[in-house]
C-alpha positions as CSV (number, residue, x, y, z in Angstrom):
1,X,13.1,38.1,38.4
2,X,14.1,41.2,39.4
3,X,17.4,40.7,39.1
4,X,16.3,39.3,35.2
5,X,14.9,43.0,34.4
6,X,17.6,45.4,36.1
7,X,20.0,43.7,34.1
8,X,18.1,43.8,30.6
9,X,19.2,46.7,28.5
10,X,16.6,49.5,28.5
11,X,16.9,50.1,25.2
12,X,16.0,46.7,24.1
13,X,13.2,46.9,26.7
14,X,11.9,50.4,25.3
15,X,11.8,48.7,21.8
16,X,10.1,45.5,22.9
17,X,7.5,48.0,25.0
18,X,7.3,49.9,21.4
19,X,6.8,47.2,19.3
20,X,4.1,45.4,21.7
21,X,2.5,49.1,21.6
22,X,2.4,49.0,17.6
23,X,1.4,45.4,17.1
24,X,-2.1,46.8,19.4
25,X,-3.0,49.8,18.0
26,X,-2.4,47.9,14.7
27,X,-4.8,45.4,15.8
28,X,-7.1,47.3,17.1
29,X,-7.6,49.4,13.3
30,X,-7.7,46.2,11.6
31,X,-10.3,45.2,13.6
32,X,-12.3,48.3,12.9
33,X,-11.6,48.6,9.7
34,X,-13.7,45.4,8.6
35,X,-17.3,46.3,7.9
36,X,-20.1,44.4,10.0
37,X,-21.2,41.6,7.4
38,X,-24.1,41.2,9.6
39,X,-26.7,42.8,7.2
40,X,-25.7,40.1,4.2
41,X,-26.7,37.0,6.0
42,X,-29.3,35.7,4.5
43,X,-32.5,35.7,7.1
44,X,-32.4,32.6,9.6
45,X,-35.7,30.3,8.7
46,X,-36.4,26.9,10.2
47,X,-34.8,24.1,9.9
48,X,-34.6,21.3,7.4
49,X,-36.3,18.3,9.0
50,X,-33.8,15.7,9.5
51,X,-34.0,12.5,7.3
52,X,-34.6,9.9,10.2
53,X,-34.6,6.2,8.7
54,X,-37.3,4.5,9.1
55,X,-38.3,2.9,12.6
56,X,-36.6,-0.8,13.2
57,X,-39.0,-3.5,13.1
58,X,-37.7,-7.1,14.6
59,X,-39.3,-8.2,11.3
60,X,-36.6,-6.5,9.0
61,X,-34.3,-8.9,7.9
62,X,-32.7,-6.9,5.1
63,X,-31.5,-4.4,7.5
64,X,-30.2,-7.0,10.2
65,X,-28.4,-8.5,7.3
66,X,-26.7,-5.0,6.0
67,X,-25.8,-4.7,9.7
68,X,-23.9,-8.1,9.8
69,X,-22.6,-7.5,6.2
70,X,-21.3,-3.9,7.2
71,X,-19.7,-5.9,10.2
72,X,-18.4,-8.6,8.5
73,X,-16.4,-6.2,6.0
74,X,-15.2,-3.9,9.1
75,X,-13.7,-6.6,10.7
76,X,-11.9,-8.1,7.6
77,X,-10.6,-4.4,7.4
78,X,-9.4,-4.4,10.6
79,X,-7.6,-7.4,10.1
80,X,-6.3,-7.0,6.9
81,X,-4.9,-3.2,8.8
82,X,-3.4,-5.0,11.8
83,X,-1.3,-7.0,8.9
84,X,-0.2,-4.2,7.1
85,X,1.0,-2.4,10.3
86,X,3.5,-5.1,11.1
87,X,6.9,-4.0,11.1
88,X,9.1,-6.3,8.9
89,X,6.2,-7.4,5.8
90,X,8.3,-8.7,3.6
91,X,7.1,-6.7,0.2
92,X,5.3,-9.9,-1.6
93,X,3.1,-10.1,1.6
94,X,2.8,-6.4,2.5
95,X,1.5,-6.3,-1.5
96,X,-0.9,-9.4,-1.4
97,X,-2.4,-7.2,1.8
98,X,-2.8,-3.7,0.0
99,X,-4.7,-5.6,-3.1
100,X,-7.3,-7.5,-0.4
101,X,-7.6,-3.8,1.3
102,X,-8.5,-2.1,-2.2
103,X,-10.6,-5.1,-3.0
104,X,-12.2,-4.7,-0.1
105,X,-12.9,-0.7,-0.4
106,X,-13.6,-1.6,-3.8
107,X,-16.4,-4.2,-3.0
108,X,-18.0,-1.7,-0.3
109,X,-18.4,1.2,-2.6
110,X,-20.2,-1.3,-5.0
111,X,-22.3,-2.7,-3.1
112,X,-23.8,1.2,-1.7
113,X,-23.6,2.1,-5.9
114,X,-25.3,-1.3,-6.8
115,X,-28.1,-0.4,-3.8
116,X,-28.6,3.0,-4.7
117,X,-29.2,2.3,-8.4
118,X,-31.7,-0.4,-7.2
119,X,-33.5,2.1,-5.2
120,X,-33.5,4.8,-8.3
121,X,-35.1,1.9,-10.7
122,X,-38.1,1.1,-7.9
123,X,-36.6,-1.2,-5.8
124,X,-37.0,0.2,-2.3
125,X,-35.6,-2.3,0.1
126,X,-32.5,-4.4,-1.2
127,X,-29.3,-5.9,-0.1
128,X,-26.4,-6.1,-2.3
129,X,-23.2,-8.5,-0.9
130,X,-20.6,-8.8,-3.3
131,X,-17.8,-11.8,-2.2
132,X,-14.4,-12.7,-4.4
133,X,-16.6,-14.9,-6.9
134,X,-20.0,-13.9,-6.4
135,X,-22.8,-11.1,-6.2
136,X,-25.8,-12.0,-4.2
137,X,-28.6,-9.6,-4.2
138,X,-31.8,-10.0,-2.2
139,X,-35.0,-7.8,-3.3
140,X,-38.2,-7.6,-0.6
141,X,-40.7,-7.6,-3.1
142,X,-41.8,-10.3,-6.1
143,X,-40.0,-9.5,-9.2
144,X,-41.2,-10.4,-13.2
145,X,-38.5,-12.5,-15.5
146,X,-37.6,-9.1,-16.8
147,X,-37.2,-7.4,-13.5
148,X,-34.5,-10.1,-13.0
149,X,-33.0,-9.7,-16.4
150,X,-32.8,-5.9,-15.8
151,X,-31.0,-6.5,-12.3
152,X,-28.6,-8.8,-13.6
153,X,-27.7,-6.4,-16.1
154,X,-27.3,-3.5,-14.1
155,X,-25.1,-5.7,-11.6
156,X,-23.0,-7.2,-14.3
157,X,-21.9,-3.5,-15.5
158,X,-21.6,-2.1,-11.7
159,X,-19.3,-5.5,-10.7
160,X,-18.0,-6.1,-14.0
161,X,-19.1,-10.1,-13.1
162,X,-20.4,-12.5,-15.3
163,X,-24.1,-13.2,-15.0
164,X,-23.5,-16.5,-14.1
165,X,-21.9,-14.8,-11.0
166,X,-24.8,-13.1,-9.8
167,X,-27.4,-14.3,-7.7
168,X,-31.0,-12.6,-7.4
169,X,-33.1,-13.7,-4.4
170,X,-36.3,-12.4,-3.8
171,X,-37.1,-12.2,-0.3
């Protein structure tokens, strides 16, 4: 090492000392230079109370059946991944799989819209599934001939299915 700095050029070891000097004391002013935004924060108050879902009850069939349909999908996911990630697909194949994996995506983000509209119109506790051919949906609660009409119809326009595709089960 020492050997390193006796034969470095003091010159070049003077500007790199210079230049290291410079790069600090401009540092140190920029630092300075910004004002303390301390004083525009907005006052800390207490926090939001977190929206914890409801307690599980054995009893709750809807929600062990979202589970297993949320499972279900994952693990055609997966699989339809692992394919896709095979070196040497020929590109018939390799297209087949992107259209199941955008079917697939397309089918989850459905079924949330279809629930969450269900939930907006008064129906608290549902389960939407939607397969190639068919939408199922399962209400927990009695529903009128025109609650059924008005569910169909909202499904047919989410899904773009027929009605003779969809399926209303009350729980």
């Amino acid at each position: 090492m020492k050997d390193y700095i006796e034969t470095f050029p003091k010159h070049k070891m003077g500007i790199a000392l210079l230049v290291l000097v410079l790069a600090g004391l401009f540092g140190y002013g920029y630092y300075r230079a910004i004002p303390a935004e301390t004083s525009k924060l907005p006052p800390v108050k207490e926090p939001a109370p977190l929206n914890i879902p409801r307690e599980y009850s054995p009893n709750d069939t809807l929600l062990d059946l979202k589970i297993e349909r949320d499972r279900e999908r994952s693990q055609e996911v997966e699989t339809v991944q692992e394919l896709l990630d095979k070196v040497g697909l020929s590109d018939d194949v390799r297209k087949q799989a992107e259209q199941e994996l955008w079917r697939l995506t397309q089918a989850t983000a459905k079924e949330h819209e279809l629930e969450n509209l269900l939930k907006a119109k008064g129906f608290s506790n549902a389960l939407v599934s939607i397969s190639q051919k068919l939408v199922s949906i399962i209400i927990d609660e009695k529903l009128g001939v025109a609650d059924v009409r008005d569910i169909g119809q909202l499904a047919s326009e989410v899904t773009a299915f027929n009605l003779e595709q969809i399926q209303i089960v009350e729980k």
